[in-house]
N, C-alpha and C positions, 0 to 999 in steps of 0.2 A: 422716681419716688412714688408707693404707693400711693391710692385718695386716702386712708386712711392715716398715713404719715404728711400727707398737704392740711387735713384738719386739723390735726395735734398740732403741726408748727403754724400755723393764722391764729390758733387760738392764743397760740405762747410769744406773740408778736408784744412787743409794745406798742400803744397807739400809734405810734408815728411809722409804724412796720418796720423796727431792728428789734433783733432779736432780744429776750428778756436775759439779761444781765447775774450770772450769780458769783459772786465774788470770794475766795479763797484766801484766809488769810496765812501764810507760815511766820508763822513768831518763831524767831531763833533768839539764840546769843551764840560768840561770838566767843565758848567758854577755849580755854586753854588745854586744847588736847594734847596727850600722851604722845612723843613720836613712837612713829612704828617700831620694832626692835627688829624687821628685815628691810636691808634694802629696796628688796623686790616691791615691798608696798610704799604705794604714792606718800605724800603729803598732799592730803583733799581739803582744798575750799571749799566747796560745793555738797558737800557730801550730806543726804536728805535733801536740800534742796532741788537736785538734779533729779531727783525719782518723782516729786510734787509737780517739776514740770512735764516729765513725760506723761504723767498719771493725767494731768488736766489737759495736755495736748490729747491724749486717747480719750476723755471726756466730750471734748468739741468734736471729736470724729463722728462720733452721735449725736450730739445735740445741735450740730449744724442742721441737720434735716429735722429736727423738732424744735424751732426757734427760739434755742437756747444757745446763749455763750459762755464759757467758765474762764473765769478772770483771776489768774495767780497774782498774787500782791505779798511778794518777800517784805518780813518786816522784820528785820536782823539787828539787834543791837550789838553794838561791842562789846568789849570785856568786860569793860568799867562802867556799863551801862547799866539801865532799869528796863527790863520787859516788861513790868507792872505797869509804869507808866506810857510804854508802848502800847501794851493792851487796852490801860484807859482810854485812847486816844481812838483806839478802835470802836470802842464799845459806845463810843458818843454819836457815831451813826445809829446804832442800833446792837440787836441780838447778831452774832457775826458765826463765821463758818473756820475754825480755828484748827490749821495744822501744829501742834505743840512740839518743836524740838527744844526743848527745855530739862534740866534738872530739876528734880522733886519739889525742891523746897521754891522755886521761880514756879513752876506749875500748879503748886496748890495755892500758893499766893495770887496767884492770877484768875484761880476755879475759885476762889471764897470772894473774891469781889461782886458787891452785892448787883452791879450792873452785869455780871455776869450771868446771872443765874439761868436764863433761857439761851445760854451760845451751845455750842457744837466745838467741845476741844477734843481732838484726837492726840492723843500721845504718841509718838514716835521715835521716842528717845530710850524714855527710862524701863525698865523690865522690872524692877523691885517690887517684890511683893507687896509689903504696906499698900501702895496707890492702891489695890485691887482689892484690899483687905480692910485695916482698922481706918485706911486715909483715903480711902474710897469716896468719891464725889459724884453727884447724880448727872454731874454736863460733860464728864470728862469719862472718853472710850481710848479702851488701851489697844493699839495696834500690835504692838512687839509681845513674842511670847512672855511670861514672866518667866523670873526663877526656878518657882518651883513645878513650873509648866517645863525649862530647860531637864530638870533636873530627873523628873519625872519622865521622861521620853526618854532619857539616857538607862535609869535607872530599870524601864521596861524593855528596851534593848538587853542588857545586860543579863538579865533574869533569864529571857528565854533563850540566852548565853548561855547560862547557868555558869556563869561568871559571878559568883555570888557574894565576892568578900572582897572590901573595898578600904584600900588604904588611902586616906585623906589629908590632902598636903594644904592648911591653907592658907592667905595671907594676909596682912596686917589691917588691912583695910576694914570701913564699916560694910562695903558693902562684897566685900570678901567672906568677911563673919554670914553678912544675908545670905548668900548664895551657899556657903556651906551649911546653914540654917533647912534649907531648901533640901540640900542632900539627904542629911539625917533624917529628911521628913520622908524622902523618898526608901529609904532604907525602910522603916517602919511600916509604910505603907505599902510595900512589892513585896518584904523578906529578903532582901538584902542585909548585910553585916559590916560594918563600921568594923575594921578588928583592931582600927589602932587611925589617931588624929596627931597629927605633929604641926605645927607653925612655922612657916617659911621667916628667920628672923636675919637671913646672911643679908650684907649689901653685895652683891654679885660685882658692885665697883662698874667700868668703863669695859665694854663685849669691847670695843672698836680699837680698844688698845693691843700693840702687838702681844700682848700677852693674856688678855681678857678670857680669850676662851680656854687656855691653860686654869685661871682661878674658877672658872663655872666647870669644867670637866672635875678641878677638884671638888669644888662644895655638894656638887647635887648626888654624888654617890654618897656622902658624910650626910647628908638629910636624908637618905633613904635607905641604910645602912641598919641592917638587927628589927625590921620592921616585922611584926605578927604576920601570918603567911599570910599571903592574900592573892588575888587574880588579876586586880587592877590598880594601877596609881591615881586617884582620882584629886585633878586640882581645884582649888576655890582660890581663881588668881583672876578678877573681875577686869582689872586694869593689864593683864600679860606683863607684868611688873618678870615674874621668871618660873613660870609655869612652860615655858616654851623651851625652856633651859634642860626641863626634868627626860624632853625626848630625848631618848638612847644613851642619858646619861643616868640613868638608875643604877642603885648595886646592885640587885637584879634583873634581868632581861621582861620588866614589866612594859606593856601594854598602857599608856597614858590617855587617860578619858577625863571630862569637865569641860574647865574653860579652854584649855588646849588640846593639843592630839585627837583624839574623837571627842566630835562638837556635839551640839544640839543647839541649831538654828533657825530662824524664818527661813533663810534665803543664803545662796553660796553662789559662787562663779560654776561651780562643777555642778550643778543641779540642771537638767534637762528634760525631766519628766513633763506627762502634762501640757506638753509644748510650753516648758519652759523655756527653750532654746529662743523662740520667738521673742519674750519679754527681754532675756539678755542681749541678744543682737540690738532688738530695738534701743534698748539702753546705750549701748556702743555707739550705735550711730547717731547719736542724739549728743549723748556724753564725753563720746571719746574715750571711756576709760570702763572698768569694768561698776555692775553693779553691785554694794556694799548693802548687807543688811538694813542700812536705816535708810537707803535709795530705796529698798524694798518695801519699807514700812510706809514712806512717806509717797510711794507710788500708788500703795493699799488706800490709802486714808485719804486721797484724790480722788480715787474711783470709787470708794464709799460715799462720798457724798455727790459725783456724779452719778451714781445708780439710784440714790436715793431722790435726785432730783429727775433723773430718768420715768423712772416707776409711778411716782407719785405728779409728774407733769408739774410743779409746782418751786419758787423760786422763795418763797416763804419760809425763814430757819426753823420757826416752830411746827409746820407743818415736818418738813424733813430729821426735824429731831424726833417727832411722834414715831416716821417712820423706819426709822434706824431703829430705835429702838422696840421696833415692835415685832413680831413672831416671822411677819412677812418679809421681812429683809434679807436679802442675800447678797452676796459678793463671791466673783470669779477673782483666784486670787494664783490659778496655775498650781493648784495642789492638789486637784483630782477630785474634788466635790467644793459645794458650795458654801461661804465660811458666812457666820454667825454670830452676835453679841450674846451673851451671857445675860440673861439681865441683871442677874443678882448683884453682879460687880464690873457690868461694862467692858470685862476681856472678848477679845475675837477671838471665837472657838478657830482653829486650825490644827492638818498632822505640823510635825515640825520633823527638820531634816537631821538624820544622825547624819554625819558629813566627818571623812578625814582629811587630810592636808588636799588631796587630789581628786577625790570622786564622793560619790554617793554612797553612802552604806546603806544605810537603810530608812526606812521614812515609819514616826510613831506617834499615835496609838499602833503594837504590835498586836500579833492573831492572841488571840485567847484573852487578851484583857476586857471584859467587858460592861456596857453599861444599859441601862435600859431605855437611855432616851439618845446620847449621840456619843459614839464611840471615842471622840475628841474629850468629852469631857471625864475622860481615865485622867486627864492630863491639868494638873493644876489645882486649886481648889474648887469640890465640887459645890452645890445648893448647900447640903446639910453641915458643909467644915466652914462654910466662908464666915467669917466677922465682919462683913460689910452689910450693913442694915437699911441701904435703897431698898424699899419700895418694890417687890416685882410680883411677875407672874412667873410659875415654872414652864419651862418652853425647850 
């Protein structure tokens, strides 16, 4: 150990000489997910959890030699639970250090508690625009791309395609409607072409029954049957309710891009750039199993406030909330530069992956879209579009 790394860590000692203590809260629930619609993918318990402890394991790796410890404390409620009252129970120590895997409407009820006002929530759940926009909160940083951050990176993909005319399939849901919300917005904003929107309204019924994929081979060509010409099928299927159905079952030999067929995500299994390969292994051998997007988020959102206690030497939530939030904040996040909050609205600037079923396509912001202060922010709502009224500096 350097002398230089011996004085940081005495300084960061607590009087008794152990190391000073910074504590990590992940608020979960325990909500009712969707099963998979392949085999091939697990049923996960763990899932965000498991990336929060590898993120705060890689945390201690560091701050072992600067006398610091990072302390994960799951705090998971069940279905039927209250994470409001979870949170209160938290917040009666003090200002606290909050992993968020939560639903909108649990995470803004938890960010408007007035004992909350100086914590640290990272979101690692939800991507809906609103949080980053009209419902934007000044304690609460969003890990996961948004919407129109997805939507956006797909839709500049596509351009420099010259793939320019996008048939839009999307489904019933509220935040099915968001996410094709998000499209349209991308259309507008690139010179892309919406040339026709249809509503997924069939029940596709039971895949698993001996006859199941006999009724999905019939509906999905009769939903995409006499459609305005177009280059791509682009779905708004938030839940994979049957966007996954439309691959190779189209009445034309289209190309499927959205929430299925070509993605646009944080994080995939096939992604190895960057020495990404390192973070997936590690996650394997920690996990056992591969790592999922919100493993990724919630690996980010550990190391965000590991770096932030790093940099700043300091175990104090207000001190490390000044610095996250401030100009000087970075995080390695295996994307190829250094990722950054927005301040305007608390998003982390990052590229995001175009990804198909098996590899990497291609990684966006793409060549030619540009900005004048970071090439990431082509991507989402920029300073002058946002509806979020925090308080910032431009940075």
């Amino acid at each position: 150990m350097a002398v230089g790394q011996v004085q940081v860590a005495a300084q960061n000692l607590a009087p008794g000489g152990e190391p000073k203590t910074i504590t990590i809260h992940y608020l979960g629930k325990a909500y009712k997910e969707p099963p998979p619609l392949s085999l091939l993918e697990k049923i996960l318990t763990d899932e965000g959890l498991a990336g929060a402890k590898l993120g705060v394991h890689d945390n201690n790796s560091t701050g072992k030699f600067l006398g610091q410890e990072f302390v994960l404390q799951p705090e998971i409620v069940p279905e039927d639970g209250d994470p409001v009252a979870k949170a209160q129970e938290i917040f009666k120590i003090g200002d606290a250090l909050i992993i968020a895997d939560l639903e909108p409407s649990d995470l803004l009820a938890i960010a408007d508690l007035p004992e909350a006002a100086n914590s640290v929530i990272l979101n690692v759940r939800s991507d809906q625009d609103d949080l980053r926009e009209q419902d934007c909160r000044q304690n609460v940083f969003h890990i996961l791309p948004s919407y129109a951050m997805r939507a956006d990176a797909l839709a500049q993909y596509l351009i420099w395609k010259r793939w320019n005319r996008w048939f839009l399939v999307t489904g019933k849901t509220a935040k099915d409607k968001a996410y094709a919300q998000a499209v349209k917005r991308a259309a507008k904003r690139f010179g892309g072409k919406i040339v026709e929107e249809r509503a997924f309204e069939f029940d596709a019924g039971n895949r698993r029954t001996d006859s199941g994929h006999q009724q999905i081979q019939t509906k999905m060509p009769e939903l995409t049957q006499g459609a305005a010409s177009h280059d791509v099928v682009w779905t708004a299927d938030v839940g994979d309710a049957f966007g996954t159905y439309l691959l190779f079952r189209t009445y034309d030999p289209d190309p499927v891009v959205g929430t299925q067929g070509l993605v646009a995500v944080a994080w995939h299994r096939a992604y190895e750039q960057y020495a990404g390969t390192q973070l997936q292994n590690a996650f394997e051998e920690a996990a056992g199993r591969i790592m999922t997007e919100r493993d990724y988020a919630a690996w980010l959102a550990a190391r965000v406030f590991g770096e932030a206690a790093t940099r700043t030497q300091e175990t104090d939530v207000s001190v490390l909330r000044e610095y996250i939030n401030s100009k000087d904040f970075k995080v390695a996040g295996f994307k190829g530069q250094q990722l950054t909050f927005r301040p305007w609205n608390r998003q982390l600037r990052q590229p995001v992956l175009i990804i198909g079923p098996q590899a990497l396509v291609s990684m966006s912001p793409q060549d030619g879209f540009l900005h004048p202060h970071y090439l990431t922010d082509t991507l989402g709502f920029d300073a002058p579009e946002s509806k979020c009224s925090l308080p910032s500096q431009t940075r």
